[in-house]
N, C-alpha and C positions, 0 to 999 in steps of 0.2 A: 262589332264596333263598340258594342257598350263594353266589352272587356278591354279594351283601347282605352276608351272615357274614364273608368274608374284606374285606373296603372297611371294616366294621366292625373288627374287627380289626385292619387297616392302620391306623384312626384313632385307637384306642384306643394302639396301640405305638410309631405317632409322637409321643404327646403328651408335652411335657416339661417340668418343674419339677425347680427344686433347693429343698431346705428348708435352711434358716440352721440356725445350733445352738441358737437361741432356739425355732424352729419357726415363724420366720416366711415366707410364701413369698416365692423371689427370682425375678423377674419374667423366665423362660425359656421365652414361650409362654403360662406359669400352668399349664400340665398335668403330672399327674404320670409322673415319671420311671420307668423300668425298673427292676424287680429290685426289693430289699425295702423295703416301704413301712408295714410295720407298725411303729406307734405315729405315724404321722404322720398331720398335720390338712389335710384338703384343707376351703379356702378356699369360702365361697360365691360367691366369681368364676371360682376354678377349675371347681367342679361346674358355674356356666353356661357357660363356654366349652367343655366334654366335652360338654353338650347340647345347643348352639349346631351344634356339629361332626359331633355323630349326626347331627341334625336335617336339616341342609345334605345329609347322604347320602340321609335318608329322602327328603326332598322332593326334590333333582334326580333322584336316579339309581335309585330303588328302584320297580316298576313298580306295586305294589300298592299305593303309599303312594293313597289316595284323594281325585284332584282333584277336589273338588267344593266349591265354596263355600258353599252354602246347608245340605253337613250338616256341612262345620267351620264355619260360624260359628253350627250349633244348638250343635255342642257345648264352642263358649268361651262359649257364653251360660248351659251350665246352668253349664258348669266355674266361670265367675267369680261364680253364683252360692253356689257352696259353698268358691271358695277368699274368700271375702269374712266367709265364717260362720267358717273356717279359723283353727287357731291364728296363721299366720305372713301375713297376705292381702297381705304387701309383696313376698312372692317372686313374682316376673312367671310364671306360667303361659300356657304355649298345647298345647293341645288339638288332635290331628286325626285321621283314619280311619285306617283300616286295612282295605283290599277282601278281608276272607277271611272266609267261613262260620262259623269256627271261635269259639267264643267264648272272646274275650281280650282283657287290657285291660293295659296295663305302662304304668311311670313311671318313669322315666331322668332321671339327674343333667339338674339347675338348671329342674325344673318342666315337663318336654314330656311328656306325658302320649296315648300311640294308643290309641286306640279299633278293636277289630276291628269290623264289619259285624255280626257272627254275633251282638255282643253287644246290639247297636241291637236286632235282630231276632229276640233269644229273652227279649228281658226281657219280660213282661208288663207293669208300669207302669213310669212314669219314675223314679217313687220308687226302683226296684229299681236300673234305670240309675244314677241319682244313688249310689245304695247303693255302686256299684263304683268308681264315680269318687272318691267322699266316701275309700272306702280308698286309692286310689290318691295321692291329694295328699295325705295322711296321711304316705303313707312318702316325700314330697318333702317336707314341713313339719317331718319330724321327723329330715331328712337321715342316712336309714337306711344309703344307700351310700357316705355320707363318714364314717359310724360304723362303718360296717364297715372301713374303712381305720385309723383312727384308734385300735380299740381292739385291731388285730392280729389281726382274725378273716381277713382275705383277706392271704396271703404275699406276691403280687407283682400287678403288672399286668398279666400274661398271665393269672393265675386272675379278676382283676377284668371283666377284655376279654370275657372266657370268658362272666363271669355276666350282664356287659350284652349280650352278642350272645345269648346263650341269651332272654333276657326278650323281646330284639327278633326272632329268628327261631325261634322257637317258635311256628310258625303250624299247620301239618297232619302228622301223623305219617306221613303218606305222602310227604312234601318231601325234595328229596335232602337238603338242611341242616340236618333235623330233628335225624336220630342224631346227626350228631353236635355239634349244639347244646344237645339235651337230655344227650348226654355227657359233655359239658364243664359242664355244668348239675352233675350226678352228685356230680361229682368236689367240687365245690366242696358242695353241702349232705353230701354224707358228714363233712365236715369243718367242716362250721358249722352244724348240725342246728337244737341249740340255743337257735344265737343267732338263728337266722331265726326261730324259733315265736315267739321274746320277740319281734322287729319285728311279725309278723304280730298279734300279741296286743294291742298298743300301737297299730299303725295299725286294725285294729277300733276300740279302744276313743276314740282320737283321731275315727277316720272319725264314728263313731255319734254323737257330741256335733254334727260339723260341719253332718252329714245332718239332725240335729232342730232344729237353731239356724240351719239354711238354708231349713225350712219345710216339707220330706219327710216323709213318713209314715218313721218313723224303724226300722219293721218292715222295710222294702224291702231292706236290709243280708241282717241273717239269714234273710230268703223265698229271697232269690236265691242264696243261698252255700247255703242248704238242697236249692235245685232241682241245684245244681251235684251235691253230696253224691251225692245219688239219683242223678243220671246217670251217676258216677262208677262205682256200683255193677253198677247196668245196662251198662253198656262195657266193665268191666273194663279191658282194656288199652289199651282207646280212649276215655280220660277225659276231659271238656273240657280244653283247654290250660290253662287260667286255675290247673286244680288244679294243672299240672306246677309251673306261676312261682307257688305260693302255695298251700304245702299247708296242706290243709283237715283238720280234726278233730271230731270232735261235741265235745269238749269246749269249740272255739271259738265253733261255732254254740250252744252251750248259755250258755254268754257274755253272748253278743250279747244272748238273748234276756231273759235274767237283767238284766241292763241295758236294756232294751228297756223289762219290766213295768215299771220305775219312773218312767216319762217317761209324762207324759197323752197318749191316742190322740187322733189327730186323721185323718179319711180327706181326703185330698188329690188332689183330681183331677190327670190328665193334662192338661199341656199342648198343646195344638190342634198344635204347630209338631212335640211328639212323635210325634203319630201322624201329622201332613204327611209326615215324614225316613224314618217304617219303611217307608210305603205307596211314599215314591221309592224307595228301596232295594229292596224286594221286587220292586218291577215293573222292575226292572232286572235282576234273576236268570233267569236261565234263556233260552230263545227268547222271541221276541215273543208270539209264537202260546201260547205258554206260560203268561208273566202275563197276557195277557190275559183267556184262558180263566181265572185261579187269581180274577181281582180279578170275574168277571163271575159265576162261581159262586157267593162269598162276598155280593155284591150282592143275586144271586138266591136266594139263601136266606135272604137277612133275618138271615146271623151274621155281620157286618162290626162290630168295636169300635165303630169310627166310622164312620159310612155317608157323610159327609164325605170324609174321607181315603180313604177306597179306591172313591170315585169319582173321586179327584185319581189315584190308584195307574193306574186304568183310563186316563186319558187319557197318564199317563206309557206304559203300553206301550204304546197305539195311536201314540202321536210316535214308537216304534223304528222302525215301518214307516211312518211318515212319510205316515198317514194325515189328515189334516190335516181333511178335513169329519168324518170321526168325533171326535178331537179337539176341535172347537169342540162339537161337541152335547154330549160329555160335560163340558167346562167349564159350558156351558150347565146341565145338571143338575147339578153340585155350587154353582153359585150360586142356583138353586134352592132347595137342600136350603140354602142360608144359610150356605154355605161363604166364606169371605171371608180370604185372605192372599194375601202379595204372591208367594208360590211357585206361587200358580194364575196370577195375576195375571203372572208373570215367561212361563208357556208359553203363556197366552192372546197375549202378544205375539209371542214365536218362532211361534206359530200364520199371525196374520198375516202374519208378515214372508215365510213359506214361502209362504205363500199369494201371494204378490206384493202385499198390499196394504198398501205403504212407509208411506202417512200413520196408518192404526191402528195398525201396529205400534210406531211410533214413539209414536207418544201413549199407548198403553196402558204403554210404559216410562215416559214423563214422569209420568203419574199414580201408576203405582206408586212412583217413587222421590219422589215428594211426600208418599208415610205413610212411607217409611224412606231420605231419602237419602244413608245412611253404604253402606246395603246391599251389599256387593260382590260380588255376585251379577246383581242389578240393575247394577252400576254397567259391567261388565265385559262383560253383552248389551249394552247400551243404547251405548257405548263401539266392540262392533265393529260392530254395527251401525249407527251411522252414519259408521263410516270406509267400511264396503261398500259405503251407497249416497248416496256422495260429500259428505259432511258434517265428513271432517277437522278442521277447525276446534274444532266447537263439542266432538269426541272429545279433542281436546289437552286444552280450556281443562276436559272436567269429570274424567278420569285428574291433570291438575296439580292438581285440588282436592284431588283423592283422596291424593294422592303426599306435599300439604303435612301431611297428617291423619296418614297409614301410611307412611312413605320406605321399609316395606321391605318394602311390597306388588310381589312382583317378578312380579308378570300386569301389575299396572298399569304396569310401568315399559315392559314388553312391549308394549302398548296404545302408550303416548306412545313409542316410539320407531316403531310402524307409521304412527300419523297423522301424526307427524312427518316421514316417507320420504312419505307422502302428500302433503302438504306441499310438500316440498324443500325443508326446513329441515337442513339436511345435520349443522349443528353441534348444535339438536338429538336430530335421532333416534341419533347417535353416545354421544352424554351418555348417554339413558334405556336403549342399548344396555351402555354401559359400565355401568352402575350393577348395574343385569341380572346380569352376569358377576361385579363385586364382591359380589354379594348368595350368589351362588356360589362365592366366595371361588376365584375364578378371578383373580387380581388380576393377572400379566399380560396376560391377554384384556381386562381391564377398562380396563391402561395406557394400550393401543393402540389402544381406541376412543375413548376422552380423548385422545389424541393425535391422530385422524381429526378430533374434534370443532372442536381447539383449534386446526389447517391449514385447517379448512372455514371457520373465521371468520366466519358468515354472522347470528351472535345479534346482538344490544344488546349495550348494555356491561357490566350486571348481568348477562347470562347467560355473557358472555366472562371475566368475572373469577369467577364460579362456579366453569368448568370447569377456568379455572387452576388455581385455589385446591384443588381437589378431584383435580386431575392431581397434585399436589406431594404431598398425602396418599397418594395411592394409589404413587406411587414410594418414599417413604419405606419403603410396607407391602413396599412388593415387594423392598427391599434388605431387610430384619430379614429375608423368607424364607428369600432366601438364602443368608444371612450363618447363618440356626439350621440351611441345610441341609446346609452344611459341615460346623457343628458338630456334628450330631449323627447324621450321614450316611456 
């Protein structure tokens, strides 16, 4: 985590903007510059390119950041459901994990919004989840950390750096980069106390309208900030993190609830796909031997929320040991129990395929991406597995679908450049490798494989004028680097 903190950091001190004496921004990067920034207005281009640039950290280089496709794309599915109900639904959000126990949830400049584990796994309903999320896009709709720049509450950019690496590495109190993240955390609410309870009071009150107008039992807000409260109590100095980035008060929770009574109850079931993501996630804690014993107890005693889902939970930790006839019997019994999504449906194929038996495997991916085929969970098995068992071809032509849909799905671009190499298509797999590395904002690694591409010469002529065209972009990018890294170096 401390190697998180300081790359954060690094990112945060690189970035640089100069303001006019209008206040309008002059286009040096679009980031804000060192040293004193109070009374000035950061841009909603600037706040996305400061979380374009966390972002890019979280995902290539941060170990916990959580690859899994099927629970980010549960949680851009509740996310775009409540940034849709949301004061501002045009700021782009995306939504992803966070691998730690702990429960926490933060939102960093231009809408990236992590999700800890701990908070998937202690919410009781989704409502509550939503409850967290509903505050969280709150304080990006109502751009709390460009207000904190703007009305002089934060000095400089090292105090700002400070507050965004605190939000982001504020995972376990036991982490070397805890102290002194929550440190630097300190220093900054000693000096903005204040003005953070007015945001925290304001994204409540924003969250709560978005959470009831999204279709949530609109109690899940204050149940969950309640249960936090209590635990806070109970740990004493081992409080959920959530409370360190977002102090909590009875006054707020009394708020919430105050606001609460005047909205009609409505009880709101859990969605199926919710308790699918806690039961992966669970059965992926601990040894094999571990979940499987926790999902086979819960089963056997008849106290499983959904006896669905933590029979899907079972066959997840019987695949750790790579059990594969256990596996299929227990799919077997949760389609019994009338269990039916394409997440049972995604390991009843990987089942097959361990199994050696290519032609079900292959078909039970074709079937499932016939109910969902944006899916990229689905698209991503079904993709390496038929470049594994020599089907390149047909892995290009459905990654290029995918790539026209998302260009900056950088798995799929990973995919088309292996079928590609499968292939001996030299020109392409160099392109969907460059693209790769630009996605990385690696834009000299990106040059030189545009440049591998555009000597391989082996495309059409629509794919040879692509990669020109797209060679010429990415030099341009690469001169502005560093031409700013002279300047500002």
């Amino acid at each position: 985590m401390s190697r998180l903190k300081n790359r954060l950091l690094a990112i945060m001190l690189s970035c640089s903007l100069v303001l006019s004496p209008s206040g309008q921004l002059w286009a040096v990067d679009e980031l804000p510059e060192l040293g004193d920034v109070a009374g000035a207005d950061l841009s909603p281009l600037a706040e996305k390119k400061i979380g374009r640039k966390i972002m890019n950290e979280i995902r290539w280089h941060e170990p916990m950041y959580l690859d899994d496709p099927e629970v980010e794309a549960y949680l851009n599915r509740l996310g775009s459901r409540l940034v849709a109900a949301s004061p501002d639904p045009a700021i782009g959000f995306e939504f992803f994990a966070v691998n730690d126990r702990m429960i926490n949830a933060f939102a960093t400049f231009g809408g990236y919004v992590g999700v800890n584990t701990g908070l998937l796994l202690n919410a009781d309903s989704e409502s509550e989840l939503a409850g967290v999320l509903a505050h969280e896009v709150s304080h990006v709709t109502q751009h709390h950390l460009a207000r904190q720049i703007s009305q002089g509450k934060v000095a400089s950019m090292a105090v700002l750096a400070a507050m965004v690496v605190a939000l982001l590495a504020a995972h376990s109190s036991s982490s070397a980069g805890m102290g002194a993240a929550v440190g630097a955390q300190a220093g900054v609410m000693q000096s903005q106390l204040g003005f953070s309870r007015d945001f925290e009071r304001e994204a409540d009150r924003v969250g709560l309208q978005t959470l009831n107008k999204a279709g949530f039992d609109p109690t899940g807000m204050s149940g969950f900030f309640a249960k936090l409260q209590k635990a806070s109590r109970v740990y004493e100095n081992n409080a959920p993190v959530y409370l360190r980035t977002h102090p909590l008060t009875t006054e707020r929770i009394a708020d919430m609830q105050n606001r609460e009574s005047l909205l009609p109850y409505h009880q709101v079931p859990d969605s199926l796909e919710f308790h699918l993501i806690r039961a992966k996630l669970r059965a992926e804690q601990g040894t094999p031997a571990e979940a499987t014993k926790y999902f086979r107890d819960l089963l056997g005693a008849g106290k499983a929320q959904h006896a669905g889902a933590a029979t899907y939970g079972l066959a997840i930790a019987l695949s750790r040991v790579k059990d594969w006839v256990a596996v299929d019997k227990t799919i077997a019994d949760a389609r019994q129990q009338r269990l039916s999504h394409t997440m049972l449906d995604r390991l009843a194929a990987e089942s097959r395929l361990a199994q050696g038996d290519v032609v079900a495997g292959l078909k039970a991916y074709v079937v499932a991406l016939s109910k969902e085929p944006d899916n990229p969970a689905l698209i991503y098995g079904y993709a390496e597995a038929l470049v594994r068992f020599g089907r390149a071809e047909e892995a290009f032509n459905l990654t290029d679908r995918r790539l026209r849909k998302v260009n900056s799905d950088g798995f799929a671009w990973q995919l088309q450049a292996k079928s590609a190499a499968a292939l001996g298509r030299k020109s392409a797999e160099h392109r969907a490798q460059g693209e790769f590395y630009a996605l990385q904002e690696k834009t000299a690694a990106a040059v030189e494989q545009f440049q591998i591409a555009q000597q391989a010469g082996d495309g059409d002529f629509y794919e040879m004028s692509m990669i020109d065209a797209r060679l010429q972009v990415l030099k341009r990018k690469r001169i502005e680097e560093i031409s700013e890294g002279r300047k500002y170096n």
